[in-house]
N, C-alpha and C positions, 0 to 999 in steps of 0.2 A: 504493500500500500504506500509505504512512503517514497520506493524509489517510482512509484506512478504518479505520485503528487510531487518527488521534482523533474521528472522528464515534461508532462504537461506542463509545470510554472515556468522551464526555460522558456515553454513556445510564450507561453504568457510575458516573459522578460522582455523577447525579442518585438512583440506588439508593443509593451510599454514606449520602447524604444522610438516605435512611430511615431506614437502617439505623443512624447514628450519632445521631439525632432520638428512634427509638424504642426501641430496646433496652436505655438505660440506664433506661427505663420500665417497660421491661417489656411492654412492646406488641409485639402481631403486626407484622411487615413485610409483612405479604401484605395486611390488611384493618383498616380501612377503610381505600379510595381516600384520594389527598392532600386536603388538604382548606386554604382557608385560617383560619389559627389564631384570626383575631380575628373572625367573622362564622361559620365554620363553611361556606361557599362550597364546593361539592365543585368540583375544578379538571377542568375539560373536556382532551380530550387535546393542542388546541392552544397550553393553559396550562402545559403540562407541558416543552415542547420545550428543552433547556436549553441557559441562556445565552440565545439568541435570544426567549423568550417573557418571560425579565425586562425584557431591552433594549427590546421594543416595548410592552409593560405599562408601560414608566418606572418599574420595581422597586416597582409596586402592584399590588393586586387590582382585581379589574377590578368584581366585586360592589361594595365598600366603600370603595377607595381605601386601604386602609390600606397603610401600608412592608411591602415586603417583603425580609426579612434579605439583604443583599451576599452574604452567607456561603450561601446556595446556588450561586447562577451560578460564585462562588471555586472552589467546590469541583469544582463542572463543570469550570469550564476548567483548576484546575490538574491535575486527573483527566486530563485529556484530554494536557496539553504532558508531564505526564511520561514516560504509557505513548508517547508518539512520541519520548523522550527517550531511553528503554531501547535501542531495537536504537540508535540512533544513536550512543551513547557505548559498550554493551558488543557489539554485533553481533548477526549472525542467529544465537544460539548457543541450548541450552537452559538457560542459565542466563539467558534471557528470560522463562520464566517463573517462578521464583523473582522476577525484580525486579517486577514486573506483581504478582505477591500479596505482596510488600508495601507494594506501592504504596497499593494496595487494603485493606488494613492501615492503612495511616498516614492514608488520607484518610477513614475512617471514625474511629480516634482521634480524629482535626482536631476533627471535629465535635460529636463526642462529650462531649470534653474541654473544648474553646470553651463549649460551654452547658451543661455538666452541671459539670464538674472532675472527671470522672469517667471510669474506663479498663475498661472492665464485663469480668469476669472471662470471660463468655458467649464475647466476642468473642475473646480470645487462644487461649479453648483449641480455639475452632473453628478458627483461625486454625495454632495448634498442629500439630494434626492434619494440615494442610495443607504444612506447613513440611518437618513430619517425613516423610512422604510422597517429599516434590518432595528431599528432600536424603539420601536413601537413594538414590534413580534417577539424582542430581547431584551428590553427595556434594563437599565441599572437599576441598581436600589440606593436609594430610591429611583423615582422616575423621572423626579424632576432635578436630579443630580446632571441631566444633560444638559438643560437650559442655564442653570444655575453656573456650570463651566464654559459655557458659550459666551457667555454673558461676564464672566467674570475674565475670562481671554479677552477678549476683546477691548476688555476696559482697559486693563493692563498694557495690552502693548499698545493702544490708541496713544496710553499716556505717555510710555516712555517714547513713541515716535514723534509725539510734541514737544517734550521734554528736550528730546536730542535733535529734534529737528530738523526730522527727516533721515534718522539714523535706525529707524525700524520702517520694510518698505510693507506698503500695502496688502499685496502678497501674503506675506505672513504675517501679517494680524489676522486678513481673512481664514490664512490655512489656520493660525493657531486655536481659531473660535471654532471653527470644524472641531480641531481635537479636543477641544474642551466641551465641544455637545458628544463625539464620542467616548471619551474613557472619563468623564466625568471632570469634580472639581481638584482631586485631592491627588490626582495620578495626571491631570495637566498642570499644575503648579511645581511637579516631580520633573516631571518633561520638560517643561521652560528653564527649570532650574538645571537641568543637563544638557539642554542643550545649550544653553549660554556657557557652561562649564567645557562639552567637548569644544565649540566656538573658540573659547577663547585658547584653549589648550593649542588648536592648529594652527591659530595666528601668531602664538608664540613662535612655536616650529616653522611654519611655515618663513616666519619672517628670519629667523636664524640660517636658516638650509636655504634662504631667498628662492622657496616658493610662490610667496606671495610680496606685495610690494608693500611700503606702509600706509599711502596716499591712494592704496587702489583699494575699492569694495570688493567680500568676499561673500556669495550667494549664502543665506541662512537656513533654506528650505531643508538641504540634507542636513543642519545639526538639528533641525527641529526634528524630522522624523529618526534619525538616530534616538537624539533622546525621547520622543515618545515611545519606541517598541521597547525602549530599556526601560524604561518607569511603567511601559503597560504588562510588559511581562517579569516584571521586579517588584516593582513595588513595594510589598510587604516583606521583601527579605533586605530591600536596602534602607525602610525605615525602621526596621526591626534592629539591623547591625549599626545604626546611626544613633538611638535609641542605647544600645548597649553600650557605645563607645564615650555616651555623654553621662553613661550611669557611673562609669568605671573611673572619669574623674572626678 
């Protein structure tokens, strides 16, 4: 069962892909076929196979030779280890499928965000819909613990994008209120609080190894979803160990 749910999440990875490539464009997902970006090469079906058709390509076109971005097979494979990550850390429950669409969520962002800096409104509210859906049939406890996190996201980072002045972009306020109508109040304040924390950790690094520059902006969408699947599938064992650690002094 689990290696069926990550063979099917790569094809799922490789959709993401489109979908986060062309939407903030404004292009069909459906048409044209992939194609490659520097030659225009339409990709045969065995060019498509993912992960496995980067790996034997040597991450080139097979037309041109030209590189072809890491950041697809990434997305495949981490597409793939997370949905087999869900039933294993939350069980066969159906709060399976809430974690699976946002997964699916977050690894469209990824990509999205990585090449665009951009969190296309398109995709949240389709995503919305979805949410709303799946947590009416699944509801938190309580049940109005969703509104109550939506609402208190949104407050939060509105303020600190005023505050800073345009230092939190729109995008993620709107994704952050999504996670806060998803996993509630108390497991989005976990989330914000990590991913500000993985945030700042890679700007450190980043700017040391000069990854990143100090004057240039760095997309927030992936620490937000990092740290939300860490606080949605943690939670109580990292306020539990935080909890311990503040007893003990």
């Amino acid at each position: 069962m689990y290696l069926l749910i990550f063979i099917y999440s790569l094809l799922f990875g490789s959709f993401f892909n489109v979908v986060g490539l062309r939407v903030p464009l404004k292009k069909s997902i459906i048409a044209p076929r992939s194609a490659c970006p520097n030659c225009n090469h339409q990709l045969k079906a065995y060019e498509l196979i993912p992960v496995l058709s980067y790996v034997i390509q040597g991450g080139k076109c097979r037309q041109c030779k030209a590189g072809i971005s890491p950041i697809y097979p990434l997305v495949e494979l981490m597409t793939g280890l997370l949905f087999v990550s869900a039933p294993l850390v939350l069980g066969w429950t159906a709060e399976l499928f809430v974690a699976w669409t946002l997964i699916s969520l977050f690894m469209i962002i990824f990509v999205s965000d990585i090449n665009y800096m951009l969190i296309p409104d398109k995709i949240l509210l389709v995503f919305a819909g979805i949410f709303l859906l799946e947590r009416i049939f699944i509801p938190l406890t309580p049940w109005w613990d969703s509104i109550l996190g939506a609402t208190i996201a949104f407050s939060l980072l509105l303020l600190i994008a005023i505050v800073s002045k345009g230092g939190m972009g729109g995008g993620d306020i709107k994704l952050m209120a999504l996670v806060g109508f998803v996993v509630g109040t108390k497991v989005m304040l976990l989330s914000f609080f990590l991913a500000t924390l993985f945030g700042a950790v890679f700007g450190v690094f980043g700017l040391l190894f000069k990854i990143v520059k100090r004057s240039k902006p760095i997309p927030f969408g992936p620490f937000i979803a990092a740290g939300t699947i860490t606080a949605y599938y943690f939670y109580e064992e990292i306020v539990n160990t935080y909890l311990q650690l503040l007893a003990s002094f």
